[in-house]
N, C-alpha and C positions, 0 to 999 in steps of 0.2 A: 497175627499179621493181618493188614486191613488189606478188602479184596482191592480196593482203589485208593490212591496214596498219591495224592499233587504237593510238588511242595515248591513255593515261589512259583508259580505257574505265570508267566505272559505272553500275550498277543499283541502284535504290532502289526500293521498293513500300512505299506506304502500311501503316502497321499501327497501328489506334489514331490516339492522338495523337503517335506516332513513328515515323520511318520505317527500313524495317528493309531495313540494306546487304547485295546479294549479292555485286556485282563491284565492287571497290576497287580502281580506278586501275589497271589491267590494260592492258598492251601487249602486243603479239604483233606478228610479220611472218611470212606464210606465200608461198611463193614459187611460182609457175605449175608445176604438172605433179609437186606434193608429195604426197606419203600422207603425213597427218597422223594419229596415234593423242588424243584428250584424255581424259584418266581423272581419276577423283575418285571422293571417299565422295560417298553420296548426300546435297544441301546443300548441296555444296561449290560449287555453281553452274555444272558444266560443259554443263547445259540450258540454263541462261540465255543462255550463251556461244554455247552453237549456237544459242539462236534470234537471238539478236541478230547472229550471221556470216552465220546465211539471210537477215538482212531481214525475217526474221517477227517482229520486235520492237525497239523502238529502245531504245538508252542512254539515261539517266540525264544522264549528260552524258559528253565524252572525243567523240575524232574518230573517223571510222571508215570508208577510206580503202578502194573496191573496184574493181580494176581502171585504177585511175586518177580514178575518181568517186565524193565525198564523198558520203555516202549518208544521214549518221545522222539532218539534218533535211529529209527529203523526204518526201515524202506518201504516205498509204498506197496512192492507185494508183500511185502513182511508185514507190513498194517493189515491188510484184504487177507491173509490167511487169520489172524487172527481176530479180525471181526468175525470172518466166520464160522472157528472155533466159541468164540466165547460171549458171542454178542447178539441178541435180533433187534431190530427197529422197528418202530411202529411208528408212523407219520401221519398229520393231522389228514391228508390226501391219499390217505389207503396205499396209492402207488402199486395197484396193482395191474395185471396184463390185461388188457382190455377185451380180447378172444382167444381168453385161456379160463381154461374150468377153474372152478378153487381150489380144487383137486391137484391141478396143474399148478396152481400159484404158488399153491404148499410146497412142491415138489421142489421148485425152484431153487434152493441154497443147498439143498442135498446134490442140485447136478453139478456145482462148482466145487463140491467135497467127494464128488466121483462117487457114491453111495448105486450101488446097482441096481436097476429100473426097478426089481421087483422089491426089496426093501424099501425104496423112497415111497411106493403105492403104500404100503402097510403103513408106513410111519405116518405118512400122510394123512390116510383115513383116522387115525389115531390122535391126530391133532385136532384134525376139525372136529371130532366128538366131545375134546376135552373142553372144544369152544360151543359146544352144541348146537354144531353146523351137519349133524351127519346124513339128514336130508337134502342137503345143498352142494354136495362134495361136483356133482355135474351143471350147476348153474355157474352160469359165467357173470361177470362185475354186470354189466347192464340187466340182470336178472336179479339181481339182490339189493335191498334195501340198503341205507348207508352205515347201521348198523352190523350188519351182516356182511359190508364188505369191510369193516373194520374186524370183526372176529374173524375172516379167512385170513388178513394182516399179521393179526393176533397168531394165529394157529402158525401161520408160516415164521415167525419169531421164535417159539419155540421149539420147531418141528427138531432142528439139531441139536436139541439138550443145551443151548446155552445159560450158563448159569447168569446172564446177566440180561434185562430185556431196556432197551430204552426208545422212552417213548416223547415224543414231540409233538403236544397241543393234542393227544389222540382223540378228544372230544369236540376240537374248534369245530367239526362240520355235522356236528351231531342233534337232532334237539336234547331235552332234558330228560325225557323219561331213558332214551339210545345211549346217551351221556349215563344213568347213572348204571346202566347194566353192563356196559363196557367198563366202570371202573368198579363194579362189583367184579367181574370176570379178573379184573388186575390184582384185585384183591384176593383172590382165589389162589392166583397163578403165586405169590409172593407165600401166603400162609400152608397151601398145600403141596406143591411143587417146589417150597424154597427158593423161587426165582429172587433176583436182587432187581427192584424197579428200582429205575430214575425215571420221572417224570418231569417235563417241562411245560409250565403250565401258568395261564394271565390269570387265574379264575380259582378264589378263594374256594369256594365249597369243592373244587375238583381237587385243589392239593389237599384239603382236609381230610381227604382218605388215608393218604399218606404218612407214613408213625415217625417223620424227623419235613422240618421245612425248612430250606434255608433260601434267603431272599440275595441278589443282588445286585448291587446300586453301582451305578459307574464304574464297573467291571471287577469290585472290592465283595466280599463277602458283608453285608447289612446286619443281618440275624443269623442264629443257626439254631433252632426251635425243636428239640423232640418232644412228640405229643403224648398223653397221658393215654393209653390204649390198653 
């Protein structure tokens, strides 16, 4: 059974008195323990696609199959529970607490799953080492490079075992060399902890990490490319 399963997937948003289509009938299957690349021109709806594969948005209509559990009409706490069961985010803007340690940032999704002050510490410390931050655990974002506040990002993705991590442009704010050690570190996360990336991404050598690409165009599936790895 595939860990993620669309099938006929659409997006509409009101415009006017017409509504204006992103995702038209869109299937995909993505399978446990994948690094997926999705690329597109900007428009072409590959935002929409991730937020609606996070749960942070629902379809239009089409099914939308996670895990084993139809997801597409369930409630917005019922979506937020299971983001945070089974999901972490990694955004091209860190999006982290501005006068909060790493330490603290890490902590962060363990306090909305109730996890007890002195385990979230443990796990936490634990995270940031696998992202080898564990000199950094008490520097706070204006203390850390933009690498670095991209791996406490990272660290706090995985901190609650989600089997699935998705990422959005995680290098647009990066230079090249920052870029390729954060998507080495993806790589890591995917081949040694079994994590399932999706990565969204404008920038060929960055999805090239990734072992399947799929591109697409005016809210349709274009290609769907697994790589020789």
């Amino acid at each position: 059974m595939s860990l993620i399963k669309l099938t006929n997937i659409t997006k509409s948003y009101p415009l006017g008195d017409m509504q204006l289509q992103i995702l038209k009938g869109l299937s995909l299957q993505i399978e446990a323990g994948d690094f997926v690349a999705i690329m597109g021109p900007s428009g072409s709806g590959k935002s929409t696609l991730m937020n609606i594969l996070g749960c942070l948005d629902k379809p239009t209509s089409g099914q939308y199959s996670l895990d084993g559990q139809q997801v597409e009409n369930l409630s917005s706490d019922e979506l937020a529970t299971i983001r945070n069961q089974k999901i972490g985010f990694v955004f091209q803007g860190f999006n982290l607490l501005s006068r909060t340690t790493a330490l603290e940032n890490v902590e962060l999704p363990m306090v909305y799953s109730n996890v007890p002050i002195s385990e979230r510490k443990i796990r936490a410390k634990k995270a940031l080492e696998k992202v080898g931050l564990t000199d950094r655990i008490n520097h706070q974002p204006n203390q850390l490079s933009g690498g670095q506040q991209q791996r406490v990002a990272i660290a706090r993705a995985i901190v609650n075992e989600a089997p699935i991590i998705f990422a959005d442009e995680p290098t647009g704010n990066l230079d090249t060399k920052m870029s390729v050690e954060i998507m080495d570190l993806f790589t890591k996360l995917n081949k040694e902890l079994k994590r399932t990336i999706i990565l969204v991404t404008h920038e060929e050598d960055i999805a090239r990490y990734a072992n399947r690409i799929i591109k697409i165009v005016d809210g349709e599936i274009h290609s769907d490319e697994r790589m020789n790895k």
